[in-house]
C-alpha positions in Angstrom: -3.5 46.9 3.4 -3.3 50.8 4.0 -4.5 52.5 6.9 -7.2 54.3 4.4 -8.2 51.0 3.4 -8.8 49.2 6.9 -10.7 52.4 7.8 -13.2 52.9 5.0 -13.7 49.1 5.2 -15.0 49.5 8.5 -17.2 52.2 7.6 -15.6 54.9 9.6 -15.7 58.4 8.1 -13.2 59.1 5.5 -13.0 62.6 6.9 -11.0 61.4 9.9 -8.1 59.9 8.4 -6.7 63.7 7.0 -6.1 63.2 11.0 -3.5 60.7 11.1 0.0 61.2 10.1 2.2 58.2 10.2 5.8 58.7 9.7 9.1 56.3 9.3 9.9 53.7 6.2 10.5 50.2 6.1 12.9 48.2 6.7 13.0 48.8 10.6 12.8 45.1 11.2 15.2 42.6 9.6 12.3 41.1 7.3 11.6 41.0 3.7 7.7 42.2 4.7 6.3 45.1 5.3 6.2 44.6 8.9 6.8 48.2 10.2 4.3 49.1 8.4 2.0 46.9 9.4 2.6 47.8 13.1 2.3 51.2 12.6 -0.7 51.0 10.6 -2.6 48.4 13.1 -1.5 51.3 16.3 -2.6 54.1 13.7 -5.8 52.6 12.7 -6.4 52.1 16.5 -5.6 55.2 17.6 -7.4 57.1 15.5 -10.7 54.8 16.2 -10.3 56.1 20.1 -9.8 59.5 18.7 -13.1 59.2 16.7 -15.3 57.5 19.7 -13.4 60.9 21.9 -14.6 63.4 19.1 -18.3 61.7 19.7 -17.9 62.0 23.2 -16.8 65.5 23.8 -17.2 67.2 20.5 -13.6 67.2 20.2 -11.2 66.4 18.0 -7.5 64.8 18.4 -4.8 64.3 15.4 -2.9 60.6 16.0 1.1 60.8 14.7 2.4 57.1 15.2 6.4 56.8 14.4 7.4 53.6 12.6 10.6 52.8 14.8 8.2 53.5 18.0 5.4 50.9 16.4 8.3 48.3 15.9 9.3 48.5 19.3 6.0 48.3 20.5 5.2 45.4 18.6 8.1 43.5 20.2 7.7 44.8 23.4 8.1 41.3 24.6 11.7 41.5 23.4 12.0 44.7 26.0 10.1 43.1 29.3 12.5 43.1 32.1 11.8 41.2 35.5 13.5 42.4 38.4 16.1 43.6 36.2 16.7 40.7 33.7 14.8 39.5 30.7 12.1 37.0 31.7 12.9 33.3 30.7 12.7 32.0 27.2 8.9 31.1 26.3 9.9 28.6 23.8 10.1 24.7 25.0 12.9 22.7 24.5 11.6 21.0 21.1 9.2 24.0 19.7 10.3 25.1 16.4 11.2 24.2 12.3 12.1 20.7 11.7 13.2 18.7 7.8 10.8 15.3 7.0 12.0 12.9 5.0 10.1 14.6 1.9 12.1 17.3 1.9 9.6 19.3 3.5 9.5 20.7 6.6 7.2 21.4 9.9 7.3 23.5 12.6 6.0 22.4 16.3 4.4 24.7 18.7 4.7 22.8 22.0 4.8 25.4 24.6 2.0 24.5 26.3 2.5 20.9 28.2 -0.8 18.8 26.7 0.4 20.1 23.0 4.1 18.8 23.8 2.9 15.3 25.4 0.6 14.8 22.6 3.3 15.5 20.1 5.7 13.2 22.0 3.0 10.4 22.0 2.4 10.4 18.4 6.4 10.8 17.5 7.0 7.9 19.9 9.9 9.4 21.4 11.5 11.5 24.5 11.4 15.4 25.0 14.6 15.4 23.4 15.1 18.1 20.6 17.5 15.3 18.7 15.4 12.5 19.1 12.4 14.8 17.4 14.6 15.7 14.8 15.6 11.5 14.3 11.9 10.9 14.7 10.1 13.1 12.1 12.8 12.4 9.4 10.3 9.1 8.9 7.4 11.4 8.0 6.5 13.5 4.9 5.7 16.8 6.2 1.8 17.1 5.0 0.7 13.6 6.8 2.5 14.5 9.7 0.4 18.1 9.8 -2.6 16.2 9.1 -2.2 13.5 11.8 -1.1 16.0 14.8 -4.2 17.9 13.1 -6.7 14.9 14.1 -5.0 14.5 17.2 -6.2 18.2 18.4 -2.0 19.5 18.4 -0.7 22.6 16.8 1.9 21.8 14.1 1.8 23.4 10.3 3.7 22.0 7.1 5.7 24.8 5.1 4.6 26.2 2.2 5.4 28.4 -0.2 2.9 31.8 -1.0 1.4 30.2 -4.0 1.2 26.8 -2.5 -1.3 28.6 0.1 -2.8 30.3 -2.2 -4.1 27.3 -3.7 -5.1 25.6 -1.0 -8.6 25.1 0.0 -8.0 27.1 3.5 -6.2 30.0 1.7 -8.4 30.1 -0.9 -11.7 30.3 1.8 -9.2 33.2 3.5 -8.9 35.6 0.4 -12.9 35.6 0.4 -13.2 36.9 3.5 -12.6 41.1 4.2 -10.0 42.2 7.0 -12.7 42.7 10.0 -16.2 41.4 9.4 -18.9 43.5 11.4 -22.0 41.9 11.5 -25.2 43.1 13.7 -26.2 39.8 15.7 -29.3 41.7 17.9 -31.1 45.1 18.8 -30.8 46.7 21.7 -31.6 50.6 22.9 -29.0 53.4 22.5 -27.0 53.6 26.0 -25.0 57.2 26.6 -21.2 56.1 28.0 -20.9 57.5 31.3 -18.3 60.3 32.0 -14.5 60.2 31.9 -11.4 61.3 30.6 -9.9 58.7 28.6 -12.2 57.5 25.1 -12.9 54.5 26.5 -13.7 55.0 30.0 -16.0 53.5 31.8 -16.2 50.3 28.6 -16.2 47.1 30.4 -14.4 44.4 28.2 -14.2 40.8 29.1 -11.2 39.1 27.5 -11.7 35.8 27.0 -8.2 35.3 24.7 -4.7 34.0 25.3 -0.8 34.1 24.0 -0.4 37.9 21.7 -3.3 38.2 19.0 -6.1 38.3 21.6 -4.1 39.6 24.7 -3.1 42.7 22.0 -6.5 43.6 21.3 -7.8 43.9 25.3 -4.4 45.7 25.7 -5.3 48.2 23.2 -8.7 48.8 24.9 -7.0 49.0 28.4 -4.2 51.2 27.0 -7.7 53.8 25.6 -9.3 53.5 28.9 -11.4 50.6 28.7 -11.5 48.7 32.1 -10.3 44.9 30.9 -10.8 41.8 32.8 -8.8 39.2 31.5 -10.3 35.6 32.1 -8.9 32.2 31.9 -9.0 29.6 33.6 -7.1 27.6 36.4 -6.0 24.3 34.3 -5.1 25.8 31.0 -1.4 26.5 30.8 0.2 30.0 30.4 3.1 31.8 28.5 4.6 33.6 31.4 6.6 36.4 29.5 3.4 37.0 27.0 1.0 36.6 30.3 3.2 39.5 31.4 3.5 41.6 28.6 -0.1 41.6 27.2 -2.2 41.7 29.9 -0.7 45.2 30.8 -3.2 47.2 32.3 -6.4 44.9 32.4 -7.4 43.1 35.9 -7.1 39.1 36.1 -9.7 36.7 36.8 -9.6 32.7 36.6 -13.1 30.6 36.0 -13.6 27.2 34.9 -16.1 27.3 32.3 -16.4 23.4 32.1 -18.5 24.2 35.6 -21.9 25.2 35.6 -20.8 27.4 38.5 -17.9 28.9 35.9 -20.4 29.4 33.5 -22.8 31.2 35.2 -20.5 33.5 37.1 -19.5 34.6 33.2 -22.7 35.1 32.3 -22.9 37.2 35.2 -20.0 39.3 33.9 -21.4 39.6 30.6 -24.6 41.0 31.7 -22.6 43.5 33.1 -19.9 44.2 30.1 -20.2 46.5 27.0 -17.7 44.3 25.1 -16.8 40.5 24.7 -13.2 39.1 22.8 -13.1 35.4 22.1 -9.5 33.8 20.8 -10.6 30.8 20.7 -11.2 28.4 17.5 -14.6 28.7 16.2 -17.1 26.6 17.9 -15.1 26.5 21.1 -16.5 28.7 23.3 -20.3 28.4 21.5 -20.2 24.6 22.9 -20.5 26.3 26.3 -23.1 28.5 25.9 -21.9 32.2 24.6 -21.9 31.8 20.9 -22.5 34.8 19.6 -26.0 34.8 19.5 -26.1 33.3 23.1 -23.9 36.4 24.6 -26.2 39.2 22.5 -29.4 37.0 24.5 -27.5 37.5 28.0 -26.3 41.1 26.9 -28.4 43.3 24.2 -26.2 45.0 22.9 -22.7 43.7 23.3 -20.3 44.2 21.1 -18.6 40.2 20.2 -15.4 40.0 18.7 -13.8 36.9 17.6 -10.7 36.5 16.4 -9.0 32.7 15.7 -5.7 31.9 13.6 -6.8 30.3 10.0 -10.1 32.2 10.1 -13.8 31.3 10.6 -14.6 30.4 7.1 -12.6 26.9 5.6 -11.8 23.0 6.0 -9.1 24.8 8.5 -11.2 27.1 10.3 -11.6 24.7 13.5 -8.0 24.2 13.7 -5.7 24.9 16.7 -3.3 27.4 15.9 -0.6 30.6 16.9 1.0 33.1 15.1 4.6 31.3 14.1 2.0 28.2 12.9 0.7 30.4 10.4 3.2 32.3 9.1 4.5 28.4 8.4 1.8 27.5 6.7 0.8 30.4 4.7 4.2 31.2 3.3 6.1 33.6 5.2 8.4 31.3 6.3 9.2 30.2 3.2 9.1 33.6 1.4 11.8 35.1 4.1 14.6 32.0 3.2 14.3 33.0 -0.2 14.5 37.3 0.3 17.4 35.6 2.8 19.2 33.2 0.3 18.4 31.0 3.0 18.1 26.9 2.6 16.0 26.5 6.0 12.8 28.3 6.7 13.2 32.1 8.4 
C-alpha cells in the first residue's frame, strides 16, 4: 500500500502529503518483496503524521524526506546493536526455526520464550535437542501439528503458499479488514497539549506490548517526543537484544497485572496517560479489566491502540503469534523459496 493510500485511509488531509518526499528503489534488502519500501513508507507515513500534529501545534509546517537505504537500516537496527562493543547474543533458541513433517509440509517453531519451548517439548515428547525435534516432527503432517500446538496455547504456524492463505478462513477474515481501523469508543472534552518543542511533547503513552511490532510503535512515539513508559511484567520472559533495541527512548516499569494491586496501579497510570498500546491477542488484556471500553471509562478520552499478529477479526484472531509465524503462515515464506529457486522455506 502507498504512502497516499495509508494516509487518506486515515482521514488525514491529502494536502499534506505534497510534503513528503521519499527517495531510493528497491531491492535494498535481499528479498523478493517490497520491503524497502515498506519501511520507508511506514517511517514516511509516521513522520509526516508528527509533522501534521507540529503544524496544529504551532501553525507551522515541516517537509519529511525519508531515504530508502536509511529506512532499511533502520528497520534492522537490531542487526546494528552493539553491547560494549560486540553484537548482543543471538535471540533465537536452540530449536526455533523451519522444520519438514512427514506430509511434505513444513512448520516453523517460535520457542524463544521458555513456557513456549517446554510446551513444545512436552507435546513432541522429546529433549531440547534441534535433531531430536527434527526426528520427532517427521511423525506429524504439518497442519495437525499447527493445530495441536494451537490448542495447547504455543506459537508454531504450517507453511503455506499465498493463495493457500488466501483461501483460508483467517486470510479471508484478514482481506475484509482496512490497514488501521479507528474507531471512536467514548466522548470526552477537547484538552490543549501543553507546551514543548518536540510534536509529541508532553503525550503520556503507556506501552503495554512486547518483542518488535508493539515495542516499534512506542519507539516511534518516544523517538516524536512522546514520554513512553514501557510496562511488563516480572514473570513474563524477555528477548534481550529486542528489549534493547525497541525500548529506546521510553522509561521501564514492571507490574503484575494478575494482582489486584498490579491492576490498580495501571489504572492509576491510565488515568494519567493520553495514549494506551496493547500487543496482546484479543481478549487478553480485556480479561483484566482494560478492554477498550474499560480504559475510555478510567480515561475519557484516551486514545487505545491494539495491534495483535493474525488480526482481530477470524477463527485465528485469538491466536498466539510473532512476526516470522506469520510470514509462515501467510505465504512469505513460501513465496521467497520460489523468487529464490529455493526447495526449503526463505
Amino acid at each position: 500500500m502507498h504512502a497516499a493510500a495509508i494516509w487518506t485511509e486515515a482521514g488525514l488531509p491529502p494536502s499534506a502529503l505534497a510534503r513528503l518526499t521519499l527517495t531510493g528503489h528497491d531491492p535494498v534488502l535481499p528479498s523478493s518483496f517490497a520491503v524497502g519500501a515498506a519501511a520507508q513508507t511506514a517511517i514516511g507515513v509516521a513522520g509526516l503524521a508528527a509533522a501534521e500534529l507540529w503544524r496544529l501545534r504551532t501553525g507551522r509546517a515541516q517537509d519529511i524526506r525519508v531515504d530508502m537505504r536509511h529506512a532499511c537500516a533502520e528497520f534492522r537496527s537490531e542487526r546494528l546493536l552493539r553491547v560494549d562493543g560486540a553484537p548482543p547474543p543471538d535471540p533465537w533458541d536452540l530449536i526455533a526455526g523451519l522444520y519438514p513433517t512427514c506430509d511434505g509440509g513444513w512448520v516453523r517453531l517460535h520457542t524463544n520464550f521458555p513456557h513456549h519451548r517446554d510446551g513444545v517439548l512436552r507435546l513432541l515428547g522429546c529433549g531440547h535437542d534441534r535433531a531430536e525435534v527434527a526426528r520427532a516432527l517427521l511423525a506429524w503432517d504439518a497442519l495437525a501439528f499447527e493445530a495441536a500446538a494451537a490448542d495447547a496455547g504455543l506459537c508454531v504456524a504450517a507453511l503455506r503458499g499465498l493463495e493457500e492463505w488466501d483461501a483460508h478462513p483467517q486470510g479471508q477474515a484478514v482481506a475484509t479488514l482496512p490497514l488501521v481501523a479507528i474507531s471512536r469508543i467514548g466522548d470526552a472534552p477537547v484538552e490543549a497539549l501543553p507546551d514543548g518543542d518536540r510534536p509529541l511533547s508532553g503525550v503520556r503513552v503507556l506501552d503495554l506490548t512486547r518483542v518488535i511490532a508493539g515495542p516499534v510503535c512506542g519507539r516511534t512515539l518516544a523517538a516524536h517526543g512522546a514520554d513512553v513508559l514501557a510496562v511488563t511484567a516480572p514473570h513474563l520472559p524477555g528477548i534481550l537484544p529486542t528489549e534493547m533495541d525497541n525500548n529506546r527512548g521510553k522509561l521501564r516499569a514492571q507490574l503484575n497485572l494478575r494482582s489486584a494491586d498490579g491492576r490498580a496501579t495501571l489504572g492509576g497510570l491510565l488515568r494519567a496517560g493520553d495514549v494506551f498500546v496493547q500487543g496482546y491477542r484479543p481478549g487478553g488484556l480485556a480479561a483484566l479489566g482494560f478492554a477498550p471500553a474499560d480504559t475510555a471509562r478510567l480515561r475519557p478520552g484516551i486514545v487505545h491502540v491494539s495491534l495483535s499478529a493474525y488480526g482481530a477479526a477470524g477463527p485465528w484472531a485469538g491466536r498466539r503469534g510473532f512476526d516470522s509465524l506469520v510470514q509462515t503462515a501467510s505465504g512469505l515464506n513460501a513465496a521467497e523459496a520460489e523468487a529464490a529457486g529455493s526447495a526449503t522455506p526463505r
